[in-house]
C-alpha positions in Angstrom: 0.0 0.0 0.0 1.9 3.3 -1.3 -0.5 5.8 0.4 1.1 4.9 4.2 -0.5 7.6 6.6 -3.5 6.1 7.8 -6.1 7.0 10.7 -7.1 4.4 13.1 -10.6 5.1 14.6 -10.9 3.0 17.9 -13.7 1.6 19.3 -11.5 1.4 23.1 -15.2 -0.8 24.5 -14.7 -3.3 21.5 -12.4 -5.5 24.2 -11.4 -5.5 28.1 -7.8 -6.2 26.7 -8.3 -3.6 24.3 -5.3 -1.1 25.3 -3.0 -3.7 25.0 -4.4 -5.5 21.9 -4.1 -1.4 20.4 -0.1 -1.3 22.0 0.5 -4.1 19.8 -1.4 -3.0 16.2 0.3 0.0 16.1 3.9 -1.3 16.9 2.7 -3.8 13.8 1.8 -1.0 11.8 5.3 0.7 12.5 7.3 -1.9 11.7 5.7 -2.7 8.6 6.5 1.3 7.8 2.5 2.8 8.0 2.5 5.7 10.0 -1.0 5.9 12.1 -2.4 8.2 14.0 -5.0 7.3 16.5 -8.7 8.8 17.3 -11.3 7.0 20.0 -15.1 6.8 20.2 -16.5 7.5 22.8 -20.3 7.6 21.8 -22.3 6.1 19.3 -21.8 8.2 15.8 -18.6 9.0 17.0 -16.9 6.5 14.6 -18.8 8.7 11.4 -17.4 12.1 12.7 -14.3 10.8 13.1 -13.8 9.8 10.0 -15.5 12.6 8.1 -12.8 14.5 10.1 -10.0 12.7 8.9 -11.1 12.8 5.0 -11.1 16.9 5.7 -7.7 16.9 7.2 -6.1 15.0 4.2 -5.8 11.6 5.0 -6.5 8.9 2.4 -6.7 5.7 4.4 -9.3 5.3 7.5 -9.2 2.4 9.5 -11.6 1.2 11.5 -10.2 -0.4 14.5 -13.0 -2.8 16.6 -15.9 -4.0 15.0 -18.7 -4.8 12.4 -20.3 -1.4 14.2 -17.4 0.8 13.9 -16.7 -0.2 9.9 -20.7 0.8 9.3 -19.9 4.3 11.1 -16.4 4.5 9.3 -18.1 3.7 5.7 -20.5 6.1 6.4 -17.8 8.7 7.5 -15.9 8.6 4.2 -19.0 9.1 2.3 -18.4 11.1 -1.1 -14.4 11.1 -0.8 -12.3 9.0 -2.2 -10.8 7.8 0.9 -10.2 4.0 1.2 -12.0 2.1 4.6 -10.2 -1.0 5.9 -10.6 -2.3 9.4 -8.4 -4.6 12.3 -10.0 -6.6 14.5 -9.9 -5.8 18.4 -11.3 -8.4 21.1 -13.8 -11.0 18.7 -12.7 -10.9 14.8 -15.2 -8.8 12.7 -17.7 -10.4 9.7 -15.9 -7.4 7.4 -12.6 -8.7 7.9 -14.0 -12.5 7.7 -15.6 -11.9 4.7 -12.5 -10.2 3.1 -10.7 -13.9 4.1 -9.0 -12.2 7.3 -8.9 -14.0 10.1 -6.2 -11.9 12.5 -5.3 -9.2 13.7 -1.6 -9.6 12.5 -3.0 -10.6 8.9 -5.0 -7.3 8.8 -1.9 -5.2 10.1 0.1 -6.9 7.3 -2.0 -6.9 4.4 -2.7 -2.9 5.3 1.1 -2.2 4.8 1.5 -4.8 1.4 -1.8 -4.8 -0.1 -3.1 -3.2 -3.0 -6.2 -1.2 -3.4 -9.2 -2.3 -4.9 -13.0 -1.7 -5.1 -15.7 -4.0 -3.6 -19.4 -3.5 -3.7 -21.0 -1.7 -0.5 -25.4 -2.2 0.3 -27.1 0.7 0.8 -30.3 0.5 3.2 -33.4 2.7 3.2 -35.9 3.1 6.2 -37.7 5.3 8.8 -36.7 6.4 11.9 -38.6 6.6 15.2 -40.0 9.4 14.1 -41.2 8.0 10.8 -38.7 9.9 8.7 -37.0 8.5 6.1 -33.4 7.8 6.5 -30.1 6.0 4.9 -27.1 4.4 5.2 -24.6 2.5 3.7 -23.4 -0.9 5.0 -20.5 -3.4 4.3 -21.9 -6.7 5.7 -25.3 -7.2 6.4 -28.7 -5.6 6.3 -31.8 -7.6 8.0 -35.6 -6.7 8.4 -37.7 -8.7 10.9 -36.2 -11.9 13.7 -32.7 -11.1 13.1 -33.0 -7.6 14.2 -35.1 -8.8 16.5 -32.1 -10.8 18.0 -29.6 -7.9 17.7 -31.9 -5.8 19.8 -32.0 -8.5 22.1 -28.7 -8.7 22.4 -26.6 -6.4 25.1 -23.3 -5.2 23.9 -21.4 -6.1 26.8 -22.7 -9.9 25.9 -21.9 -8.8 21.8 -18.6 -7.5 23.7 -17.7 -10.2 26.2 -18.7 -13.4 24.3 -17.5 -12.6 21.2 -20.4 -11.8 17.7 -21.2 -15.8 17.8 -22.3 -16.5 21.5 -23.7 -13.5 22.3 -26.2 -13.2 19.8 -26.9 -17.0 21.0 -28.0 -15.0 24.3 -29.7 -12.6 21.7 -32.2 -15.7 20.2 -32.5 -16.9 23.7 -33.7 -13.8 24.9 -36.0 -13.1 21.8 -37.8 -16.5 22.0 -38.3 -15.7 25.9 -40.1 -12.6 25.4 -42.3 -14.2 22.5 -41.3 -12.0 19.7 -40.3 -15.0 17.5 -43.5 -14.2 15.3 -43.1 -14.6 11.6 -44.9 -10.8 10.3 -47.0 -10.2 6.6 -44.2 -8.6 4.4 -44.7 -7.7 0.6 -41.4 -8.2 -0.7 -40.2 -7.1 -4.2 -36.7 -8.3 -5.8 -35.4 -6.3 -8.5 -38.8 -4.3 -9.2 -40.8 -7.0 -9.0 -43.6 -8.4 -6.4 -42.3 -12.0 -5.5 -43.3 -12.4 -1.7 -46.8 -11.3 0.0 -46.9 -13.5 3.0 -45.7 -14.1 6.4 -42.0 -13.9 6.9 -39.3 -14.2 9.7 -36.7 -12.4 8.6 -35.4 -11.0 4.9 -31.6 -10.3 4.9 -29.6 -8.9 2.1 -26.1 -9.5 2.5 -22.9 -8.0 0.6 -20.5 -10.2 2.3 -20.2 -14.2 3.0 -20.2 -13.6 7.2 -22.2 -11.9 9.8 -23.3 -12.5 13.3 -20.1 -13.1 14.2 -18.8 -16.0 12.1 -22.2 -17.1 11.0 -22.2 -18.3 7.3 -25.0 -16.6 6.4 -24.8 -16.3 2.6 -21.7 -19.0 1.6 -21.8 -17.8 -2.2 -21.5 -14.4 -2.0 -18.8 -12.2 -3.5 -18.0 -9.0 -2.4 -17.2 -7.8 -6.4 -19.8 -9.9 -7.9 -22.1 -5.9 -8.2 -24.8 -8.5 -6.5 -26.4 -8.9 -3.3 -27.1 -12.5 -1.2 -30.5 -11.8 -0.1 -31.4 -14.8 2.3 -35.6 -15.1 4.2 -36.8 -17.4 6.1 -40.7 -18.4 6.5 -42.6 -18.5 9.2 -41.2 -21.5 11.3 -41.9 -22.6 14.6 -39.7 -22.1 17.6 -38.0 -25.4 17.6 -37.1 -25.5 14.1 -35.7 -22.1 14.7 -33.3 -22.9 17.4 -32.5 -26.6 15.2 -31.5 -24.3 11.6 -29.4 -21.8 14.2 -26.4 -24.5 13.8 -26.8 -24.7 10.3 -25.8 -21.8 9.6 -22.4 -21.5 10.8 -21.7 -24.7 7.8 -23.6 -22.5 5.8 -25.9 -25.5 5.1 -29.3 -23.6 6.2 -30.0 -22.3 2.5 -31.6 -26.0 1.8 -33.6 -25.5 4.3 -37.2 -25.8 3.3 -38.8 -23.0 4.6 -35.8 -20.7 3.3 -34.8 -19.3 0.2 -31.4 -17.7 -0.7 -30.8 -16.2 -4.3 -28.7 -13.4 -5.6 -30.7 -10.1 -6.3 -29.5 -6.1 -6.8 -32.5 -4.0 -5.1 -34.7 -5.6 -2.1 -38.0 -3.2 -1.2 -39.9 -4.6 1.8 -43.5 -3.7 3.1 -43.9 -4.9 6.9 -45.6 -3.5 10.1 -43.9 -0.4 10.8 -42.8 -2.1 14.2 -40.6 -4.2 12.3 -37.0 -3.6 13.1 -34.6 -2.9 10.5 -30.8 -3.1 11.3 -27.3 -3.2 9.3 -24.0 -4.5 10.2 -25.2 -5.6 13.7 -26.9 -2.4 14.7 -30.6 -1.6 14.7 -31.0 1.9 12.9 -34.6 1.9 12.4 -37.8 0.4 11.2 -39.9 -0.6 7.9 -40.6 -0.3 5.0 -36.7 -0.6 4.1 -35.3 -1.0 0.8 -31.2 -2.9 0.3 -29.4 -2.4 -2.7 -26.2 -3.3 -4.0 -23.8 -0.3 -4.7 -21.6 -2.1 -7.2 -17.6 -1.0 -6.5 -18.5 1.4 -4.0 -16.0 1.0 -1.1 -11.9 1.7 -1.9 -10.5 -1.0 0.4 -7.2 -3.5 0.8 -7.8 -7.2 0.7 -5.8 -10.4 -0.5 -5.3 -11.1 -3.9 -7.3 -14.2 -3.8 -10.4 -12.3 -2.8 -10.0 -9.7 -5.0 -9.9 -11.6 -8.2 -12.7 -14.3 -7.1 
């Protein structure tokens, strides 16, 4: 990577060992020859300012340092520039970084000082706000409508945090079936401009990369330069069988399932009960009707050259 001066925004709550995990990325980083400087969230947002900050004061990589959470705000930060995004993993490894074919934090510090550039596709989500206005916002992994946001709002961070992505949105499904709101809910659904779905659904997920969840093979064919998204629903299902296709998942051996369809699409509108929760990259922003589409090459990044020429 010629362009070597690069801002890492922290997320310092991503990991109790988190200083020290830091200590140790950005003596990496120096040895490899990329001069960092570094910039903490404190708040939710922060992580957007932050990086809309750094794009005005000249630099041309931002890194997001933490996880799935802190690339969303970072992407949306570098909105409109030219600025590359890439991301290090502190505490539990990030579904970004997973579906790039990064496993470590070593491997990310590495391939950020060696790698090349490239373009990958980004999703952009539509959707209303508490206050019913229309909002959006660009994500890099996942965006869901219905049970699975369900189970992220169910989920406490410091479980997200603690656990690691995988087991603590296990607490998140526990907690969800407790409280009853396991309920499959009437969506229309249309896939690339036309009306394929118009019944009751548990979830509908469109998905730019292969992970989320925190490991979870959510969508095992999809390619983050294919200009496509994975979209992924499920149909109404009892409890059970919900808790039995949860394993599934992590071979990425649920699409067979047969109350679930998975297909490749470029623009997902949804029509649900404005109650339903919509979130992206592991954070609820909002509520439906929502609308996911691919933004084909939209995010500058680094990855390895085997996943940028699948």
């Amino acid at each position: 990577m010629s362009e070597n001066r690069v801002l890492l925004v922290v997320n310092p709550f991503r990991s109790a060992k988190g200083g020290t995990q830091l200590a140790g990325i950005v003596d990496a980083l120096k040895g490899w020859g990329v001069h960092c400087d570094v910039k903490y969230t404190e708040h939710k947002g922060d992580g957007i300012a932050l990086a809309r900050r750094g794009v005005a004061e000249g630099y041309r990589t931002i890194v997001a340092v933490g996880g799935d959470g802190t690339v969303n705000e970072v992407v949306n930060g570098v909105d409109g520039s030219e600025a590359a995004v890439f991301s290090i993993p502190l505490g539990a490894g990030n579904d970004f970084l997973r579906s790039l074919g990064i496993w470590t934090w070593e491997e990310a510090c590495r391939l950020l000082a060696e790698g090349d550039f490239t373009r990958i596709d980004l999703g952009f989500a539509e959707y209303q706000d508490d206050a019913g206005q229309r909002k959006q916002r660009y994500y890099a992994v996942l965006a869901d409508a219905g049970f699975g946001s369900e189970v992220v709002h169910n989920t406490p961070r410091r479980f997200r945090h603690a656990l690691g992505g995988g087991l603590g949105y296990v607490v998140g499904l526990y907690r969800t079936a407790v409280q009853g709101q396991t309920r499959a809910r009437r969506m229309k659904v249309r896939v690339d401009g036309e009306l394929r779905y118009d019944e009751k659904l548990l979830l509908v997920e469109a998905l730019n990369g292969m992970y989320a969840g925190g490991g979870l093979k959510v969508a095992p064919k999809a390619k983050l330069n294919d200009g496509l998204l994975d979209m992924f629903l499920v149909r109404d299902m009892p409890w059970l069988k919900i808790w039995a296709l949860f394993p599934k998942v992590y071979r990425g051996t649920h699409i067979k399932h047969e109350r679930a369809e998975y297909f490749q699409v470029r623009d997902v509108e949804i029509e649900a009960d404005k109650s339903t929760r919509v979130s992206v990259d592991g954070e609820v922003i909002g509520y439906a009707p929502a609308r996911f589409r691919v933004v084909p090459g939209g995010l500058k990044t680094v990855c390895p050259p085997e996943t940028a020429s699948s």
